[in-house]
KEGUDO-78553 format. One line per 8 residues: number of its first residue (from 1); their letters; for each residue x, y, z of N, C-alpha, C. Coordinates in steps of 0.001 Angstrom, whole numbers. Example, Ala and Ser with C-alpha at 12.3 -4.5 7.8 and 13.67 -1.06 7.14 Angstrom:
KEGUDO-78553
1 = as = 13190:-5690:7800:12300:-4500:7800:13200:-3300:7800; 12850:-2250:7080:13670:-1060:7140:12900:30:7870
END
This chain:
KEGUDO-78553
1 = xxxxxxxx = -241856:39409:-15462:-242587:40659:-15375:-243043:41060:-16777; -244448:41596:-16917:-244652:41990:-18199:-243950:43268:-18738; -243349:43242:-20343:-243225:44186:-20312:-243510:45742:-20214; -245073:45656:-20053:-245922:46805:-19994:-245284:47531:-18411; -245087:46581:-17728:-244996:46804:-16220:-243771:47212:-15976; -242704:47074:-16599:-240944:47174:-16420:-241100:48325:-16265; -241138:49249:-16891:-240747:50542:-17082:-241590:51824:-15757; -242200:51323:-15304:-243830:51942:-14258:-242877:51349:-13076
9 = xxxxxxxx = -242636:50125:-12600:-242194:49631:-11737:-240533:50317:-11493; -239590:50449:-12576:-238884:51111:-12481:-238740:52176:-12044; -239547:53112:-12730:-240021:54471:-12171:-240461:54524:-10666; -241063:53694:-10294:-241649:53759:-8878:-240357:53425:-7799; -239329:52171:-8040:-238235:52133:-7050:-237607:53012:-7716; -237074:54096:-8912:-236233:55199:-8662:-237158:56502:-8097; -237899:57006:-8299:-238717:58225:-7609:-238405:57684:-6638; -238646:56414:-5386:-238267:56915:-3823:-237654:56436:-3831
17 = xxxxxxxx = -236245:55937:-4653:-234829:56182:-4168:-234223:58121:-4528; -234589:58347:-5315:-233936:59598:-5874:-234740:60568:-4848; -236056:60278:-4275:-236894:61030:-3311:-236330:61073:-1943; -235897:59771:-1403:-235057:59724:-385:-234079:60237:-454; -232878:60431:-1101:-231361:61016:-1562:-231556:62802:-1498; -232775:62874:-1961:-232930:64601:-2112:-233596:64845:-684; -234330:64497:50:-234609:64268:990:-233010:64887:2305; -232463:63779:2147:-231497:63487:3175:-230389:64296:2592
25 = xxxxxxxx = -229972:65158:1208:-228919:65904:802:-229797:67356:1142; -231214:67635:615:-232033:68835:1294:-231909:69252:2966; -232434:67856:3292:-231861:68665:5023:-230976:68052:6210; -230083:67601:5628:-228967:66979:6326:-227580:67282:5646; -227575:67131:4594:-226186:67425:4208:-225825:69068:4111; -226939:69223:3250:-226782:70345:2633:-226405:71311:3878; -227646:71772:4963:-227318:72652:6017:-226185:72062:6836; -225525:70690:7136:-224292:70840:7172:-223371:70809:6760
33 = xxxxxxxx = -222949:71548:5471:-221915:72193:4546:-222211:73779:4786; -223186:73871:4773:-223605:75546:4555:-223791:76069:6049; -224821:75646:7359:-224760:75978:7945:-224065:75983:9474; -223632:74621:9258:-222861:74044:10852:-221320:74124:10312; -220519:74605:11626:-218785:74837:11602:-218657:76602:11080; -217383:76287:11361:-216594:77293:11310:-216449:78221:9981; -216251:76968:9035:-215695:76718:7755:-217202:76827:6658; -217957:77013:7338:-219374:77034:6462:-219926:78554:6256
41 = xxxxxxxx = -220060:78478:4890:-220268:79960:4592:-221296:80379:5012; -222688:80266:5882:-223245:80974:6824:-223748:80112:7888; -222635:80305:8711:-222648:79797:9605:-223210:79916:10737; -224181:79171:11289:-224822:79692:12150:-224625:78944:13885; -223877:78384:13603:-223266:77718:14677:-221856:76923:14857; -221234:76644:15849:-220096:75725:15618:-220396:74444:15499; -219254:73846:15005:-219547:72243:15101:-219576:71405:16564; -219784:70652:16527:-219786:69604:17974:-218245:69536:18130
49 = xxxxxxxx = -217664:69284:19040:-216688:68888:19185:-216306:67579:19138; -215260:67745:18198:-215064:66227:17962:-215583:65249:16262; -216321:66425:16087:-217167:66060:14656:-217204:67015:13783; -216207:68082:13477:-215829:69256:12772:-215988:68336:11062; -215430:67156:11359:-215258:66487:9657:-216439:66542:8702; -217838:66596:9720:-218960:66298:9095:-219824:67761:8930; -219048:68896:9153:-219837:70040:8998:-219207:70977:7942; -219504:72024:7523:-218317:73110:7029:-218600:72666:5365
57 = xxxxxxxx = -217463:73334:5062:-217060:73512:3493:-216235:72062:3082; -215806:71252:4231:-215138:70050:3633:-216132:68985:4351; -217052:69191:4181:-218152:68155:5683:-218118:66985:4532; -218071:65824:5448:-217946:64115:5025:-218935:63429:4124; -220347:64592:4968:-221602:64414:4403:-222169:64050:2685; -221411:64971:2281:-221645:65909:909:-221443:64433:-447; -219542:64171:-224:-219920:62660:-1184:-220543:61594:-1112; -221082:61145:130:-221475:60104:-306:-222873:60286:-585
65 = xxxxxxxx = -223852:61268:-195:-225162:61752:-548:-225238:62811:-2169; -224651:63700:-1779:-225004:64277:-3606:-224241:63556:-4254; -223501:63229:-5012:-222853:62185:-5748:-223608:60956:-6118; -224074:60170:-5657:-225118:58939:-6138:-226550:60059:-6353; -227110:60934:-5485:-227985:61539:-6175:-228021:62071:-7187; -227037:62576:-7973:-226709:62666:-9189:-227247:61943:-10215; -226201:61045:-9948:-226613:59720:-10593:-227899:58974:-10607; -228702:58690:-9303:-229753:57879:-9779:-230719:59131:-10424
73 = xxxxxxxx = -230578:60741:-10362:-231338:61224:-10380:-231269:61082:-11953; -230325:61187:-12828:-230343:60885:-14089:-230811:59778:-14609; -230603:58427:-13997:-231222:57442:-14138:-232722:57767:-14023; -232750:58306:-13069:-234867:58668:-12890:-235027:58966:-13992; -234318:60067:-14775:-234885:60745:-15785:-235250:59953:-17091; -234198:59315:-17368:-234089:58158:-18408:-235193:57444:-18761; -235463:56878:-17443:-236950:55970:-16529:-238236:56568:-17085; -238183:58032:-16859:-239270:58563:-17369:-240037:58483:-18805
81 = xxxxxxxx = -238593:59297:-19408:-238928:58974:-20889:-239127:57965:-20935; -238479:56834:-20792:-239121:55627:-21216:-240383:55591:-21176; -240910:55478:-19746:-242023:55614:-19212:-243134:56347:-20092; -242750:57531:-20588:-243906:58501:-21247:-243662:57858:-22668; -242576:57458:-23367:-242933:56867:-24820:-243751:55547:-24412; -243590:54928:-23629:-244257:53742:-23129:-245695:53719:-23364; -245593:55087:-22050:-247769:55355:-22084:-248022:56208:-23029; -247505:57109:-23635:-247254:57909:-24643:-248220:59655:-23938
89 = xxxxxxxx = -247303:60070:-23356:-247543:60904:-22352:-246915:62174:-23258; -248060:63464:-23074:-247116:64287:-23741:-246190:65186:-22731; -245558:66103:-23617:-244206:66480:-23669:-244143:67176:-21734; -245290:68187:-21657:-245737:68843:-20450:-246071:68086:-19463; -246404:66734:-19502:-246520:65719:-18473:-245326:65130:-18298; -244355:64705:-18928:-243083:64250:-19220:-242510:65371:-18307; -242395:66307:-18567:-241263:67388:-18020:-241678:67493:-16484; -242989:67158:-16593:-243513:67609:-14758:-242929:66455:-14138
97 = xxxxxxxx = -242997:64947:-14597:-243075:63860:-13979:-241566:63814:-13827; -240426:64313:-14795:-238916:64517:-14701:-238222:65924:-13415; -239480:66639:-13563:-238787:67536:-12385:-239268:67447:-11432; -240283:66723:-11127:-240636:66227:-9727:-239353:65667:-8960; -238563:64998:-9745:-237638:64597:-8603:-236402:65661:-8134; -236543:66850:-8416:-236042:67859:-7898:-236650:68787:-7004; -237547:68371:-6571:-238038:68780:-5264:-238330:68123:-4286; -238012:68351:-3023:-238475:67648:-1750:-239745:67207:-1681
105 = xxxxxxxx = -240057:66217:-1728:-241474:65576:-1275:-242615:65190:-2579; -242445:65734:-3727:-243277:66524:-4577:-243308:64767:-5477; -241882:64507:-5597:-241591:62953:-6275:-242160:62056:-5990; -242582:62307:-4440:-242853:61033:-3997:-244791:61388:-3795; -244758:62186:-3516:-246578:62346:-4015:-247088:62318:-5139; -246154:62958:-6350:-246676:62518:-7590:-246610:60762:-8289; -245449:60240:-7574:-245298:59126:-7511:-246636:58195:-6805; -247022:58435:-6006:-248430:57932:-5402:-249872:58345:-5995
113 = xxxxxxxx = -249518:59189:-7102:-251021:59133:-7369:-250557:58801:-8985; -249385:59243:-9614:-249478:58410:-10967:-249414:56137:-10598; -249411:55834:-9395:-249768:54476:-9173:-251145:54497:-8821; -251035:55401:-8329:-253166:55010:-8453:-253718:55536:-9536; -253757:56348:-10045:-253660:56210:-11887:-253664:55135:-12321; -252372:54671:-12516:-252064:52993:-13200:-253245:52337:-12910; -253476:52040:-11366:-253715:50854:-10846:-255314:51000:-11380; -255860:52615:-11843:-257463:52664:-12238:-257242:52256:-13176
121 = xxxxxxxx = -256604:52130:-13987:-256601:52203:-15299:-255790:50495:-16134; -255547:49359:-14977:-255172:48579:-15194:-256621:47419:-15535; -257356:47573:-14754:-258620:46480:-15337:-258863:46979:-16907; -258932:48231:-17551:-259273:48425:-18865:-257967:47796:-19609; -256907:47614:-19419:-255931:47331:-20092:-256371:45637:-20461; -256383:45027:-21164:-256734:43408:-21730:-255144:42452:-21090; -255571:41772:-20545:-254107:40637:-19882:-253709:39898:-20763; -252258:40581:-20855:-251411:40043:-21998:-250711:38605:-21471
129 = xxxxxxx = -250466:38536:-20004:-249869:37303:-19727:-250195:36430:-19275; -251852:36250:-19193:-252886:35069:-18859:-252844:34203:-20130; -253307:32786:-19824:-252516:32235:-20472:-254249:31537:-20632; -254881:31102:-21804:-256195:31080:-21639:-256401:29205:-21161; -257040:29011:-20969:-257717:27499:-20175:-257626:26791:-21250; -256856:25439:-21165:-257219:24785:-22174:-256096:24454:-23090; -255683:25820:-23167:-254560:25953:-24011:-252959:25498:-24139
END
């Protein structure tokens, strides 16, 4: 892989991994810790019977979804900077493209048009890993 490409490609499988994770901790985990069971501080219903473990203030949900989102979400961030010293992006584009992944949906649309970006802007770039005829 060129190295121009590592860092863009990176960015693209963490935005919809970290997009998916916020995704599925936004409206699955989260409203069942907060809103399903007994044990959930506004509670707006009981749990199923039989499945109390996965709702409430101790719901099952919670580690294995926020916990790695954490994590790759920091990794995203990392990704970025790279990414913006890479293309050399300033500071206000940097910060948008880093908090995009703290919102539902927003990561993964900005994620689809900074690749079509790239992808306009890849014929002007000169091919570093063609290898010329002959040679």
């Amino acid at each position: 892989m060129e190295k121009k490409r590592l860092p863009f490609t990176l960015y693209r499988v963490l935005a919809y991994v970290t997009g998916i994770f916020l995704l599925v901790l936004t409206f699955v985990a989260m409203p069942a810790k907060y809103l399903i069971g007994e044990t959930a501080r506004f509670s707006l219903m009981a749990a199923p019977a039989g499945m109390e473990r996965w709702f409430g203030d101790d719901s099952a949900l919670m580690a294995p979804v926020a916990i790695p989102h954490g994590y790759i979400y920091m990794a995203y961030v990392l990704v970025v900077l790279w990414l913006a010293m890479d293309r050399r992006w300033g500071a206000g584009r940097t910060v948008l493209v880093a908090a995009a992944g703290t919102l539902p949906f927003v990561g993964l649309i900005l994620e689809h048009r900074l690749t079509r970006e790239e992808r306009a802007a890849a014929p002007s770039r000169p091919a570093t890993g063609a290898s010329a005829p002959g040679a």
